[in-house]
MDTraj code that builds the backbone (N, CA, C; nanometers):
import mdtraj as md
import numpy as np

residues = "UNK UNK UNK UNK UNK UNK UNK UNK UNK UNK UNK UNK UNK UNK UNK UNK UNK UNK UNK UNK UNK UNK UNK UNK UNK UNK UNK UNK UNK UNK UNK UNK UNK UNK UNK UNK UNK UNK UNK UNK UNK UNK UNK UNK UNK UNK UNK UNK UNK UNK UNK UNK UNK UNK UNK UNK UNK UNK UNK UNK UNK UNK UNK UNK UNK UNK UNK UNK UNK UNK UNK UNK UNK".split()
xyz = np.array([
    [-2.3520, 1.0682, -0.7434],
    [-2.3868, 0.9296, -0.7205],
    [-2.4202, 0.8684, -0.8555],
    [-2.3720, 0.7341, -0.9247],
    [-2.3887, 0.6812, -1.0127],
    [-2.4742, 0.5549, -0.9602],
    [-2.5423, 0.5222, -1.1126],
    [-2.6014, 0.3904, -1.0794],
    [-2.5858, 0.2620, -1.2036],
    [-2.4964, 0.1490, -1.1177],
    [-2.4467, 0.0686, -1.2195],
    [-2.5852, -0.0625, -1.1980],
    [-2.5877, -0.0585, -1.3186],
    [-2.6960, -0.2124, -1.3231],
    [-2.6162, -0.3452, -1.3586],
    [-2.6921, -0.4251, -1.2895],
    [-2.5927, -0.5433, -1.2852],
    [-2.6648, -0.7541, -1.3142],
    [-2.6938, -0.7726, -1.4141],
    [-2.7253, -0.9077, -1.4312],
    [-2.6431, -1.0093, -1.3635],
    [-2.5128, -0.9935, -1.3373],
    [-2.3795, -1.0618, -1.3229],
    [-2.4282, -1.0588, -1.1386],
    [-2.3932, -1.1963, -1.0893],
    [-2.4074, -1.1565, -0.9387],
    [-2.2628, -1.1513, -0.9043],
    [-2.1767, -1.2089, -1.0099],
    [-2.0492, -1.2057, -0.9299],
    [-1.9991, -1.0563, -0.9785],
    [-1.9971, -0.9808, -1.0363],
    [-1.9722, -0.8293, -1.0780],
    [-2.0647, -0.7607, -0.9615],
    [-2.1982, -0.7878, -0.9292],
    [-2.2641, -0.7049, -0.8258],
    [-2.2148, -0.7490, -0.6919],
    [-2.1661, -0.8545, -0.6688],
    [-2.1112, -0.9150, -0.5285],
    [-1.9974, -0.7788, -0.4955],
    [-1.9033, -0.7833, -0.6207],
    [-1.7889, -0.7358, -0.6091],
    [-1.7832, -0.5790, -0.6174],
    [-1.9202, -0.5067, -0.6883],
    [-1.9422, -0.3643, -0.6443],
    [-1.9612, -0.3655, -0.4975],
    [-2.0558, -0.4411, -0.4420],
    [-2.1066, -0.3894, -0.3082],
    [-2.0096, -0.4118, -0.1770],
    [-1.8867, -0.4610, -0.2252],
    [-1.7918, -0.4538, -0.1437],
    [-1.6971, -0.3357, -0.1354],
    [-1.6902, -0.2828, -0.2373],
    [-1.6435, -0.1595, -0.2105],
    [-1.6894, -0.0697, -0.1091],
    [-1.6146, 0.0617, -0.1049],
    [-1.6517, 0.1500, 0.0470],
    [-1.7337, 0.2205, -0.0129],
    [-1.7444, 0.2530, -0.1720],
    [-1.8245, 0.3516, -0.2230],
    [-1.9418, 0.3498, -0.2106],
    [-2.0165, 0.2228, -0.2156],
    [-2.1175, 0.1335, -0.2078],
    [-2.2420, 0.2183, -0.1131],
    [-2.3400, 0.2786, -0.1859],
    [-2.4384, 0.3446, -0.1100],
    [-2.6033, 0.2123, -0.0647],
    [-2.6184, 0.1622, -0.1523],
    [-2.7427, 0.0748, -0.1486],
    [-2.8044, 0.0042, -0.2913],
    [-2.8460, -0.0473, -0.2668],
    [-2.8778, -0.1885, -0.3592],
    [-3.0194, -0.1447, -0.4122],
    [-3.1105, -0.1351, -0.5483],
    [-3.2627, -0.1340, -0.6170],
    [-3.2528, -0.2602, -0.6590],
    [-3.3894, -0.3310, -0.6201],
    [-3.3812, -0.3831, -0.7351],
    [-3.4737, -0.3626, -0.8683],
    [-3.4773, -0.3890, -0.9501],
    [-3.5767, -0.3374, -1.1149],
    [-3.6537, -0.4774, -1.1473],
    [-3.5877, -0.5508, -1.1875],
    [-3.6664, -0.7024, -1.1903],
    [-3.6035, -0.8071, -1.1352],
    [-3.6659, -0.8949, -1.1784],
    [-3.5792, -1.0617, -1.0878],
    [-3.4436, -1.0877, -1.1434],
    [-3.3672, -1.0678, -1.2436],
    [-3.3084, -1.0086, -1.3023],
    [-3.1699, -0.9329, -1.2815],
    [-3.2126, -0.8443, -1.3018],
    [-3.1686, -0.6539, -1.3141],
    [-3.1878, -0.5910, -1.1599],
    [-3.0839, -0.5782, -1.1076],
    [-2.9927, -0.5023, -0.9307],
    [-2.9352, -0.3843, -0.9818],
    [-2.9899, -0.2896, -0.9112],
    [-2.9124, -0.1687, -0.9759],
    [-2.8312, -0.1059, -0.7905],
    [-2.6720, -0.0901, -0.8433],
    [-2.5946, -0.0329, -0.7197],
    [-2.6078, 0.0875, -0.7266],
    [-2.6086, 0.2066, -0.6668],
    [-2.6006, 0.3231, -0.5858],
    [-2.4964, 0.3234, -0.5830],
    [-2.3506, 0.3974, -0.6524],
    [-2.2512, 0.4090, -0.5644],
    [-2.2146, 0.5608, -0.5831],
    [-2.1457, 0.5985, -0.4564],
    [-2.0458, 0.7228, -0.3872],
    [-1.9577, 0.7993, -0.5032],
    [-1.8783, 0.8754, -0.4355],
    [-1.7886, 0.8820, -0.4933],
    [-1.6696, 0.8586, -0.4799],
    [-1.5822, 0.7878, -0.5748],
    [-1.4874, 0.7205, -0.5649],
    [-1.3638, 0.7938, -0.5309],
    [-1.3413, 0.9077, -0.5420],
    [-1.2301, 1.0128, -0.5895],
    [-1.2449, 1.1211, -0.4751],
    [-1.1180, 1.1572, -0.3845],
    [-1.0921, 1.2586, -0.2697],
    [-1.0559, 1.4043, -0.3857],
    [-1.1141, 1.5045, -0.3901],
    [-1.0555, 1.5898, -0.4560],
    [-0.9740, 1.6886, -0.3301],
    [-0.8811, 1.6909, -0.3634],
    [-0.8232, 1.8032, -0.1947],
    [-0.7789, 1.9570, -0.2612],
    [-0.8819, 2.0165, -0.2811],
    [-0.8525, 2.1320, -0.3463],
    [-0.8289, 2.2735, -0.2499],
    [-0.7864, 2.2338, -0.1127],
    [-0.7818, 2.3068, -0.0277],
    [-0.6525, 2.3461, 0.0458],
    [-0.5393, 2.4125, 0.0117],
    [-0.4221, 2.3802, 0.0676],
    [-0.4040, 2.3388, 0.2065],
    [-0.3276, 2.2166, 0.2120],
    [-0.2911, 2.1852, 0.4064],
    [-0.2318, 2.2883, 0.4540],
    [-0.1059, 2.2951, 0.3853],
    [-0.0483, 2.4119, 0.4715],
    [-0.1103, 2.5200, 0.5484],
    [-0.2139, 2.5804, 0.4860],
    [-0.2729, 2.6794, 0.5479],
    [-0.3410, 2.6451, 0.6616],
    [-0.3932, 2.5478, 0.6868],
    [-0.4471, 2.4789, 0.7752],
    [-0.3845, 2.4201, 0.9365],
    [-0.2136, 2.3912, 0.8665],
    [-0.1676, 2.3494, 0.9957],
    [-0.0615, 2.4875, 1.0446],
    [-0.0553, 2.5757, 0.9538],
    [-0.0333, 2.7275, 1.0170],
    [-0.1174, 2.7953, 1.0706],
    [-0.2572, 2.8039, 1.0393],
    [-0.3501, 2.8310, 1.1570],
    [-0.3494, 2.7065, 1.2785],
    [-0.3484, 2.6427, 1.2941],
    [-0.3141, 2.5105, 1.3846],
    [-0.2151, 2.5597, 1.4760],
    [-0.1132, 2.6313, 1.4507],
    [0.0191, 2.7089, 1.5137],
    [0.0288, 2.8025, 1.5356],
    [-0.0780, 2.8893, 1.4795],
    [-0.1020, 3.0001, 1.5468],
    [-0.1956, 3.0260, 1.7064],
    [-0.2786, 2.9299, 1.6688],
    [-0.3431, 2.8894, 1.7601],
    [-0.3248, 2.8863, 1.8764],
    [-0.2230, 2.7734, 1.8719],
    [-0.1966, 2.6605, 1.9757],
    [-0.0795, 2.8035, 2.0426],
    [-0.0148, 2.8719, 1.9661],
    [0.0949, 3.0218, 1.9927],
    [0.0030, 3.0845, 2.0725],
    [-0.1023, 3.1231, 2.0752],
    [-0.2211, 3.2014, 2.0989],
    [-0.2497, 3.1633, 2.2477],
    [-0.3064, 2.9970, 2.2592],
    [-0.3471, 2.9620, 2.3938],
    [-0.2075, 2.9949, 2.4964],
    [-0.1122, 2.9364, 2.4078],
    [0.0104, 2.8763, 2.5190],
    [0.0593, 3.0661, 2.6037],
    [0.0600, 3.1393, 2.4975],
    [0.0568, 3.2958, 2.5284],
    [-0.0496, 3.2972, 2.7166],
    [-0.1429, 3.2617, 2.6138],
    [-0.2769, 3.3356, 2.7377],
    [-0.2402, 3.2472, 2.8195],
    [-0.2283, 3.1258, 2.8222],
    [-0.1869, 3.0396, 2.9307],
    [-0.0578, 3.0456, 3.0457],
    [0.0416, 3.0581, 3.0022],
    [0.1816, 3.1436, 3.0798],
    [0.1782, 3.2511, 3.1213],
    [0.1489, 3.3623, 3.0564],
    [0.1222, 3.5058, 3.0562],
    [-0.0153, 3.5997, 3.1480],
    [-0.1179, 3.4973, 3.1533],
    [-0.1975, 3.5592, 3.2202],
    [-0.2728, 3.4791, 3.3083],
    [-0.3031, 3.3511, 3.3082],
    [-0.3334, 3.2462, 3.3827],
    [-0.2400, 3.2154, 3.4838],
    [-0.1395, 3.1944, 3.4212],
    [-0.0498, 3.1292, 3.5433],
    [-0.0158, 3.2404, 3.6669],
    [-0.0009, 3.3633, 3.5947],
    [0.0513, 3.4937, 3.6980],
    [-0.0385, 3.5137, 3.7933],
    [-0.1721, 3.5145, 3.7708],
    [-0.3084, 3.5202, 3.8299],
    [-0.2869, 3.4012, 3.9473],
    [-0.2923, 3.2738, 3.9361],
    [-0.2782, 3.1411, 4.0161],
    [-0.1246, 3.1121, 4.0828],
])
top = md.Topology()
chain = top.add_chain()
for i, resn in enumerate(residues, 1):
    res = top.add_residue(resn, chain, resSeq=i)
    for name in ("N", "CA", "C"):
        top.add_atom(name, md.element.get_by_symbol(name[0]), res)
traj = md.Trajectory(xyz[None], top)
């Protein structure tokens, strides 16, 4: 979380519209200091692996589901 200070109301108008935008200090009559997020998705996690377990899965239920549910009912 960074914190930008801001004299300018039209520069602080235009931070707090962003999505990053956590909450507003103020310091003096003056001086608004923004709170903001972080701006940046890092995706350091491969998808693929993710939507192959997703398919294994879904291989898994549809198995137990045909195979031993349905024979039963």
């Amino acid at each position: 979380m960074s914190l930008n200070g801001d004299d300018d109301e039209k520069k602080f108008r235009k931070k707090i519209r962003k999505p990053s935008f956590k909450y507003a200090r103020q310091f003096s009559d003056t001086l608004i200091g923004a709170h903001m997020g972080k701006a940046d998705v890092i995706l350091n996690k491969p998808i693929i692996v993710g939507a192959s377990v997703l398919g294994l899965s879904k291989l898994h239920m549809y198995r137990f589901w045909y195979d031993y549910v349905k024979d039963k009912y």
